[in-house]
C-alpha positions in Angstrom: 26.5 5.1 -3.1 28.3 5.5 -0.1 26.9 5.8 3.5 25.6 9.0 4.6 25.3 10.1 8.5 22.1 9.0 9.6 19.6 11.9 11.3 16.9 10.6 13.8 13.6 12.2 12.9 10.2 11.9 14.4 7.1 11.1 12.2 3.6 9.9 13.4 2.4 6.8 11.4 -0.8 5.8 11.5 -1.6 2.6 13.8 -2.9 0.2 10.9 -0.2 1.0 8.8 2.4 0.4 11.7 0.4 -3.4 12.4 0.6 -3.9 8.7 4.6 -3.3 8.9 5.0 -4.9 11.8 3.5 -8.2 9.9 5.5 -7.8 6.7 9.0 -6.8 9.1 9.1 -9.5 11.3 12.9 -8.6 12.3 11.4 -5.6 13.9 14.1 -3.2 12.1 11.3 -0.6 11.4 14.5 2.6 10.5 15.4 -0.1 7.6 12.0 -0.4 6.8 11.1 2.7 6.5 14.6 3.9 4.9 13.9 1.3 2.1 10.3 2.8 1.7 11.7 6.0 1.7 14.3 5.2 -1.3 12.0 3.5 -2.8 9.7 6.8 -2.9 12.2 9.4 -4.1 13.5 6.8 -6.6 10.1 6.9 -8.0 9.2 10.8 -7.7 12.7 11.2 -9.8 11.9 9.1 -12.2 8.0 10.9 -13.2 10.0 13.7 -12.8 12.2 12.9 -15.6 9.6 11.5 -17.6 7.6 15.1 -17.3 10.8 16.5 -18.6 10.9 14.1 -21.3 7.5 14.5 -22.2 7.7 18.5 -22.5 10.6 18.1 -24.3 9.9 15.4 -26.9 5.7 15.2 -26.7 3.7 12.9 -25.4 4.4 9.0 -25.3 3.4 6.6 -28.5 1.0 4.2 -26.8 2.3 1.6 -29.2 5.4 2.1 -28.0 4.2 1.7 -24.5 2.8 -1.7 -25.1 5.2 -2.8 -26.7 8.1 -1.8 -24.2 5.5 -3.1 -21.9 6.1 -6.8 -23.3 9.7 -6.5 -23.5 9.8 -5.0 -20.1 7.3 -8.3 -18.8 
């Protein structure tokens, strides 16, 4: 993936959360930080998103196929 121009944005975050980061980021970089998280969240939305497709397509899931995947996955 190659880089992208970086926008500056302003977002309000809620003062625990911010300590909490602060603690796990000791480097301070809180744009990679929340860039990561951010990544991390649409990498996660596209993937239900393709599982909802899946699943209107082809049914629901076999939960013994779940489990087992489950194992392998482990």
């Amino acid at each position: 993936m190659g880089e992208s121009v970086a926008l500056k944005k302003s977002v309000t975050i809620p003062a625990d959360l911010l300590e909490q980061v602060a603690g796990l980021n000791p480097a301070g970089n809180l744009s990679a930080y929340v860039t990561e998280a951010l990544r991390a969240k649409v990498e996660q939305d596209n993937l239900a998103q393709l599982l909802d497709e899946l699943r209107a397509e082809h049914g629901p899931e076999d939960p013994a196929d779940v489990a087992r995947w489950n194992q392998i996955l482990a």
